[in-house]
C-alpha positions as CSV (number, residue, x, y, z in Angstrom):
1,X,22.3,-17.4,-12.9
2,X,25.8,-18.1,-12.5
3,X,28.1,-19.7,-9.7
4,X,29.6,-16.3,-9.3
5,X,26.3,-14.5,-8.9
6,X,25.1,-17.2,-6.1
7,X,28.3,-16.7,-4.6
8,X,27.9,-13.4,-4.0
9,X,24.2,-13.8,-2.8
10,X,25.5,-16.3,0.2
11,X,28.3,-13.4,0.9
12,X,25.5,-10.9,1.1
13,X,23.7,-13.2,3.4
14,X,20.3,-13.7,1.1
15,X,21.2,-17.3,0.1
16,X,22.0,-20.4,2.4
17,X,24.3,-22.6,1.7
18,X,23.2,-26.4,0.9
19,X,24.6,-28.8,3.8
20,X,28.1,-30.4,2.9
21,X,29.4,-33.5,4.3
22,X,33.2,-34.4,4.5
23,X,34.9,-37.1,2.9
24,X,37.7,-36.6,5.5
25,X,41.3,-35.1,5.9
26,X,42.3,-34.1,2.3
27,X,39.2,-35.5,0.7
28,X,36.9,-32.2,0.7
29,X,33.4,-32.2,0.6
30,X,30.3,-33.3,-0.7
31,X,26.7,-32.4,-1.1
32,X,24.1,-35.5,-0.5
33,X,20.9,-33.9,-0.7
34,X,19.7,-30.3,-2.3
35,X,17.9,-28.4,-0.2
36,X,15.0,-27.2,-1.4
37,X,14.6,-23.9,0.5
38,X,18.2,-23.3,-1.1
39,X,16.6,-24.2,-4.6
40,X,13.7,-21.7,-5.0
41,X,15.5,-18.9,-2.6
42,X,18.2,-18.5,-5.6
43,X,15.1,-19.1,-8.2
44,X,13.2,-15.7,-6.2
45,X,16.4,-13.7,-5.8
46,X,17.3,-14.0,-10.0
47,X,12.9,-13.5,-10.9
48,X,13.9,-10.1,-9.1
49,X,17.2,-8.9,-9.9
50,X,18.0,-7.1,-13.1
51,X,21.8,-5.9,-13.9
52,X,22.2,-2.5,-12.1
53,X,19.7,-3.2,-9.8
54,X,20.1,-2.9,-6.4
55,X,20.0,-6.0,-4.3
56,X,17.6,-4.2,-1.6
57,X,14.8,-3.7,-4.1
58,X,14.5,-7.4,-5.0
59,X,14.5,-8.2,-1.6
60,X,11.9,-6.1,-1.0
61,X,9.7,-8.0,-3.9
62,X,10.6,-10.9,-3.1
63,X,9.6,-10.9,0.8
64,X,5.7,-9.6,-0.7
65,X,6.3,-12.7,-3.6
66,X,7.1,-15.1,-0.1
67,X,3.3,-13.6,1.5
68,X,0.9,-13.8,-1.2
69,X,-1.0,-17.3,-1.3
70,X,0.6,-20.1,-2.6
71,X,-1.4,-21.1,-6.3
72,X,-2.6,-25.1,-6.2
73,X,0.1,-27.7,-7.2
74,X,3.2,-24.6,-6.5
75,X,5.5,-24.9,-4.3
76,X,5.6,-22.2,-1.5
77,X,7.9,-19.2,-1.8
78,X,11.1,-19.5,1.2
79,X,11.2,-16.1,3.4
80,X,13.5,-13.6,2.5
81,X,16.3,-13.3,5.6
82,X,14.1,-10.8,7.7
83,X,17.6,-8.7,8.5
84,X,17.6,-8.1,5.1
85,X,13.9,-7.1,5.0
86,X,14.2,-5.0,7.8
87,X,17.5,-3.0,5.7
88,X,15.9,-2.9,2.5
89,X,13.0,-1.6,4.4
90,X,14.6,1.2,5.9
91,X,16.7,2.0,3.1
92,X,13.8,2.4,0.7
93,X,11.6,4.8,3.6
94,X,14.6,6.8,3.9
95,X,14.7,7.7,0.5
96,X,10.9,8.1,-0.2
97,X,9.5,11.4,-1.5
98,X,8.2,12.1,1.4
99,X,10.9,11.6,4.0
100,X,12.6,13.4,1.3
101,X,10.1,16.6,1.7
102,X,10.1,16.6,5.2
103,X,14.0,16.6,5.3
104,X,13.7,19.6,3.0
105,X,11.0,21.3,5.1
106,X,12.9,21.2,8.0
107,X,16.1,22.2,6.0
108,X,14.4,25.6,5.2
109,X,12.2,25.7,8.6
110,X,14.0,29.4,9.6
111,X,13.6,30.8,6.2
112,X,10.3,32.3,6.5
113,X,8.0,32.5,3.7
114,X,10.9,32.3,1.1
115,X,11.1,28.1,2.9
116,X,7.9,27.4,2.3
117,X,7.5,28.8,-0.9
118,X,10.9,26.7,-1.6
119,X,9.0,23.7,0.3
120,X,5.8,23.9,-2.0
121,X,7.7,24.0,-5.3
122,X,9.6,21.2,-5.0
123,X,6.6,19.2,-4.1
124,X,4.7,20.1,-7.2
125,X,7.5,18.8,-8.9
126,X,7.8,15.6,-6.8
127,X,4.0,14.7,-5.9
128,X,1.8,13.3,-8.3
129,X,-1.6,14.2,-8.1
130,X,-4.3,11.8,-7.1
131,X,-8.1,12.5,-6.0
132,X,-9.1,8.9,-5.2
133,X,-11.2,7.0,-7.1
134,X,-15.0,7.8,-7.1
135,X,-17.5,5.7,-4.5
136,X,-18.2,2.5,-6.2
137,X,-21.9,2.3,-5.6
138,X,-21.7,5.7,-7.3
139,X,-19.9,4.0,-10.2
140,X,-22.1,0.8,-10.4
141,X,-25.6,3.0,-10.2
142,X,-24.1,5.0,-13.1
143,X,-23.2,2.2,-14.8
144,X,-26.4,0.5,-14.6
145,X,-28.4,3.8,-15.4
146,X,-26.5,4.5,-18.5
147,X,-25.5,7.7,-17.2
148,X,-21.7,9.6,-16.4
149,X,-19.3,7.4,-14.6
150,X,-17.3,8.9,-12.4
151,X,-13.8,8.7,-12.1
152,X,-12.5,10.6,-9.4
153,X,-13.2,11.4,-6.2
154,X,-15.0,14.8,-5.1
155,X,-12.4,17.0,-2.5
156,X,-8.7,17.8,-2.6
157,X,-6.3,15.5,-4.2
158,X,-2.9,14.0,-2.8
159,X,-0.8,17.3,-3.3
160,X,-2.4,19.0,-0.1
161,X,-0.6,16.4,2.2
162,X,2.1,18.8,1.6
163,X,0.7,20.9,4.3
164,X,1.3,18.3,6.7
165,X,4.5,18.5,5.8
166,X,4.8,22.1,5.8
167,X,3.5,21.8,9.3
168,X,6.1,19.2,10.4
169,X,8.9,21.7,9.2
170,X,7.1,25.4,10.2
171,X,4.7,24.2,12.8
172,X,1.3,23.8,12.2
173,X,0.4,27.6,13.1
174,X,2.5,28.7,10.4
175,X,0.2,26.3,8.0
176,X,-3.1,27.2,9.2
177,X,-5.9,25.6,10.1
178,X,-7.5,25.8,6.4
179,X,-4.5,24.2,4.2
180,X,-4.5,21.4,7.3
181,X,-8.0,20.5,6.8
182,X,-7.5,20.8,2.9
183,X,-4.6,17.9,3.9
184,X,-6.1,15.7,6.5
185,X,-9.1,15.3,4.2
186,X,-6.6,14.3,1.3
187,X,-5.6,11.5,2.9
188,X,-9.2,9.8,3.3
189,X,-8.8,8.9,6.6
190,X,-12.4,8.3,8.9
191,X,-14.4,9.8,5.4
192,X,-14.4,13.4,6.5
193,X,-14.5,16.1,4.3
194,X,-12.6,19.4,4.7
195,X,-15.7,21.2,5.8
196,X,-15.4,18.4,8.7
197,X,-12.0,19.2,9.2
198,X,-12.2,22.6,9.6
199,X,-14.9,21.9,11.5
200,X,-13.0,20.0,14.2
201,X,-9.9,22.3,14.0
202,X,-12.0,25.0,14.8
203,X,-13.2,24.2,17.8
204,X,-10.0,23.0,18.8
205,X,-8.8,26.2,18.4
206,X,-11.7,28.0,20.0
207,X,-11.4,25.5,23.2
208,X,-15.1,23.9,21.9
209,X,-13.6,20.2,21.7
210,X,-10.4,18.3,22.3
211,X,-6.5,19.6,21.7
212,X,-4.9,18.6,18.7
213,X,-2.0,17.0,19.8
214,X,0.5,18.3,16.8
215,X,3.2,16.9,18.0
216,X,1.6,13.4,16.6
217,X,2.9,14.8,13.4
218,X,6.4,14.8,14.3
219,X,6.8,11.7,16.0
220,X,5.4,10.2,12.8
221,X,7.9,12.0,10.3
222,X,10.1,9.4,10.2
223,X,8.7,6.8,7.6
224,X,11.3,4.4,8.4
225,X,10.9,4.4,12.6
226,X,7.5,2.1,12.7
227,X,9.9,-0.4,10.4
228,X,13.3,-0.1,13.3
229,X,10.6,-0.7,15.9
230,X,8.4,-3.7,14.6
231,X,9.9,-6.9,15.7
232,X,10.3,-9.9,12.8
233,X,7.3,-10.9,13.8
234,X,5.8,-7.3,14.0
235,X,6.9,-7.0,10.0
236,X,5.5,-10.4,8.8
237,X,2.3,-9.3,10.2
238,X,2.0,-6.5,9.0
239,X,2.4,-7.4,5.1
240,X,-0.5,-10.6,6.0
241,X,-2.5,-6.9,7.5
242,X,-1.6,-5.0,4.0
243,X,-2.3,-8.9,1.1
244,X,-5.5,-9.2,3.6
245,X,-6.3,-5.3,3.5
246,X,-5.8,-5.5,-0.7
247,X,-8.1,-8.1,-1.0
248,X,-10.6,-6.9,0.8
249,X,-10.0,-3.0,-1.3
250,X,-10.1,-5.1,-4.9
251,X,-13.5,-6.7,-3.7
252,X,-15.0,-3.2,-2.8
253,X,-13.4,-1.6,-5.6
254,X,-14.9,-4.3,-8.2
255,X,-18.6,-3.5,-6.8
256,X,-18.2,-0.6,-9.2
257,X,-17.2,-2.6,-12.2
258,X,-20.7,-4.6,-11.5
259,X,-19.7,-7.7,-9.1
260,X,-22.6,-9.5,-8.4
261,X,-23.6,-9.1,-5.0
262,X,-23.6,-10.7,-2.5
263,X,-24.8,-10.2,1.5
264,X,-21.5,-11.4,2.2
265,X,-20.1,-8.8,0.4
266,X,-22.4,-6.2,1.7
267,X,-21.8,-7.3,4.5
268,X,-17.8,-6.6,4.1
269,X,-18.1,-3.1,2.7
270,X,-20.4,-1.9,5.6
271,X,-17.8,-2.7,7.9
272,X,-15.2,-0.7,5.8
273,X,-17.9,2.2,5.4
274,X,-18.5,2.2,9.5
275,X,-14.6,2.3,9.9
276,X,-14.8,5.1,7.4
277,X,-11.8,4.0,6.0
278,X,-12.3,3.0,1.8
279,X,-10.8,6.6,0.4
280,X,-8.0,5.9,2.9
281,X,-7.2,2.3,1.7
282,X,-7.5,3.8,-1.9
283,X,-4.8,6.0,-1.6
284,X,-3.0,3.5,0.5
285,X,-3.1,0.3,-1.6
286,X,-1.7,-0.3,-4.9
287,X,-2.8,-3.6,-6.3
288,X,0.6,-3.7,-8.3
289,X,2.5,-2.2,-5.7
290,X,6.6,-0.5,-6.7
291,X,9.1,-1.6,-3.8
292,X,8.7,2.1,-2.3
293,X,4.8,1.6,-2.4
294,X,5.3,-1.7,-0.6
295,X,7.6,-0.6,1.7
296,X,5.0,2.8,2.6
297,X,2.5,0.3,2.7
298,X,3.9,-1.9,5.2
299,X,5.0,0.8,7.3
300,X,1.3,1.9,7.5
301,X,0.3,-1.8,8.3
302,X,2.3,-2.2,11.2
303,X,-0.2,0.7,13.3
304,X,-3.0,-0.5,15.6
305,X,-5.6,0.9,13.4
306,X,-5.0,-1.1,10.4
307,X,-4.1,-4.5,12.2
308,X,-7.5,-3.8,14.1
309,X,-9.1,-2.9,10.7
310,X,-7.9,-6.3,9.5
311,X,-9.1,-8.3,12.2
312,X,-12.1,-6.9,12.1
313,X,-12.9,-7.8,8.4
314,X,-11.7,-11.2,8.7
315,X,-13.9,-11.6,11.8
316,X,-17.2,-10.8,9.2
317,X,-15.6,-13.1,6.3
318,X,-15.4,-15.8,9.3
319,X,-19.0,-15.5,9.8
320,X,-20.2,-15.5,6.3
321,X,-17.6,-16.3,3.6
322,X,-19.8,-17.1,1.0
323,X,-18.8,-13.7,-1.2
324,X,-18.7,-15.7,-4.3
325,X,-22.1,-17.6,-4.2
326,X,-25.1,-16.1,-5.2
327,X,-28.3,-16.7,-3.1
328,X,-30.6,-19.8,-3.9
329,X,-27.7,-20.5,-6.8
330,X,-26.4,-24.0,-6.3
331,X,-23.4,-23.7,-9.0
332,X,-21.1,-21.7,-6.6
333,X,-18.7,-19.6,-8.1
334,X,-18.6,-20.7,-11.1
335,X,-22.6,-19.7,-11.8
336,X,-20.9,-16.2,-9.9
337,X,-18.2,-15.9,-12.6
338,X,-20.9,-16.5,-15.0
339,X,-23.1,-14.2,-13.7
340,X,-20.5,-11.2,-14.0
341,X,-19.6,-12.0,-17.2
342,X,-22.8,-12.2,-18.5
343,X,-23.4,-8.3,-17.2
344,X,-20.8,-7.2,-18.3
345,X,-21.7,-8.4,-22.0
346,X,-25.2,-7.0,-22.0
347,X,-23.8,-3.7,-20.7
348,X,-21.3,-3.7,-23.6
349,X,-24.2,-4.4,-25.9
350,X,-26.0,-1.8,-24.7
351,X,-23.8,0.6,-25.7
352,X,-23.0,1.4,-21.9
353,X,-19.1,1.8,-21.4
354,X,-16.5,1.7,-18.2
355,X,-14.7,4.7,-18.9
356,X,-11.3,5.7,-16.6
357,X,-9.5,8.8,-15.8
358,X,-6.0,9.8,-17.0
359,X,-4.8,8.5,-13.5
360,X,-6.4,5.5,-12.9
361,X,-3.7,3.5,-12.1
362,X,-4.4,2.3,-8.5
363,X,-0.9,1.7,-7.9
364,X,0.0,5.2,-7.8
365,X,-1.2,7.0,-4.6
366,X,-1.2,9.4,-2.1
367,X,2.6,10.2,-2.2
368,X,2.7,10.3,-5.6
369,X,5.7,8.3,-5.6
370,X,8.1,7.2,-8.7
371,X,7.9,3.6,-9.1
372,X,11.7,3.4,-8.3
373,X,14.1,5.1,-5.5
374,X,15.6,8.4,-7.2
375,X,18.6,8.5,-5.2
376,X,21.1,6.7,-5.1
377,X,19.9,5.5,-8.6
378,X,19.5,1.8,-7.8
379,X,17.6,0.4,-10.9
């Protein structure tokens, strides 16, 4: 990096200036100490900037760098100025895909059929699709029978969101009940299929069981509001909700890839399966997350529901952490480690195989998201 570079860091606000002393009248000043904070906050801000990239992105990476744990014997990673998290937030939601669909949707809203025809074309070419991965007790049991993995996920995959979009734009009447369930299931949430969906909407219609409050769907439109509301406190807890909520995914997701169990473990994906929520973290979580995943991520985090889900799963790691140490096995995790290794090897020998889908890529979910911002082209 250069002095120039730093210098236009501290202008930008992303850099703090090292404590100068003066020498007095006509003498200048001098630095006595370096300031650590100073140090590795100029180290984080050039491991994430590239030439042509814009500055908001590597803020973005480097407040998630500043919340993962910190690795034995490394020195901690300094915040991120949270103004400039909360402004690199916003400026990355606004320009999602899918604050950019609903801006269209509503563009087109009085166009008739001829909008939403318009609406669901540019989606196709802007969503990615995604199913969500199969079950991983499904995986694991195939894998240990020598049969079919699966790879995907049974039901609609992430394009039919686009009716909740639609619905935002048209009104949900205009979508019908149908294409909604066919997008509420998409999205994983509570495990319901789009038989349960319909289900539910039905009745709602019919008067047989409670209003659907559509309206929901507006006041959530905007990406970027839960982001302007949080507090700086409300967004630090959130990303600690969305590292602790990625753990816990990874750990359910690796019971496919045949983890050795654990009650512990068991223990952790029957709270997840009672919440209904593991095809919703899948399409939510990307272990290698872009800054526009992130940044959707986060959003999400900052809602009751996942702070609650959170809590709730640290609460049953609190009462029995021992995921990593095999019953009546006194070697911890390293006999664990050996353990998995060791399965995976005779399953290799065999002839059993871990086979994976053309989009298999956890990173990429339900929004079918570029990795990068489209526009303005920041990097």
């Amino acid at each position: 990096m250069t002095a120039s570079q730093l210098e236009g860091w501290r202008r930008a606000g992303l850099l703090p200036r090292h404590r100068r002393r003066g020498l007095g009248r006509g003498r200048g000043s001098v630095v006595d100490t370096v300031d650590r904070v100073v140090v590795e906050s100029a180290a984080a801000l050039a491991r994430h900037l590239r030439q042509g990239r814009d500055r908001r992105l590597a803020v973005l990476e480097w407040f998630a760098e500043a919340g993962l744990p910190v690795r034995p014997g490394a020195a901690p990673v300094p915040e991120p100025p949270i103004g400039a998290v909360r402004d690199a937030l916003v400026w990355v939601l606004e320009r999602s895909v899918s604050q950019r669909l609903v801006a269209f949707a509503r563009s087109v809203a009085g166009a008739g059929e001829e909008g939403q025809d318009a609406l669901y074309e540019v989606a196709g070419r802007l969503m990615k699709p995604y199913r969500g991965a199969a079950n991983p007790a499904l995986v694991r049991a195939a894998l240990e029978a020598g049969g079919d993995v699966p790879v995907e996920a049974e039901g609609p995959d992430s394009r039919s969101m686009v009716h909740l979009v639609a619905a935002i734009g048209f009104g949900a009447q205009e979508v019908g009940a149908d294409a909604l369930a066919q997008a509420l299931a998409a999205s994983g949430m509570f495990d319901l299929t789009v038989e349960d969906w319909a289900q539910a909407l039905g009745k709602a219609e019919r008067g047989e069981g409670p209003p659907v409050d559509w309206g929901l769907l507006q006041q959530h439109a905007d990406t970027a509001g839960p982001v302007r509301r949080a507090s700086d406190e409300g967004l630090v807890r959130a990303r600690e909700v969305l590292v602790g909520l990625r753990g816990f995914y990874g750990l359910y997701m690796l019971h496919g890839l045949l983890l050795p169990d654990t009650p512990a473990q068991a223990a952790l994906r029957q709270r997840i399966d009672a919440w209904g929520m593991f095809a919703f973290l899948d399409h939510m979580i990307a272990i290698s997350p872009s800054p526009v995943q992130f940044a959707e991520s986060l959003a999400m985090c900052t809602e009751p529901l996942l702070d609650s889900l959170y809590e709730t799963l640290m609460e049953q790691l609190g009462e029995d952490p021992g995921i990593f140490s095999l019953p009546g096995d006194d070697t911890g995790p390293v006999g664990f480690g050996e353990t998995w290794m060791r399965t995976v090897r005779e399953l290799s020998a065999s002839g059993g195989a871990m086979s994976g889908g053309e989009d298999d890529d956890p990173g990429e979910r339900a929004s079918g998201q570029p990795d990068d911002v489209v526009a303005p082209q920041p990097g």
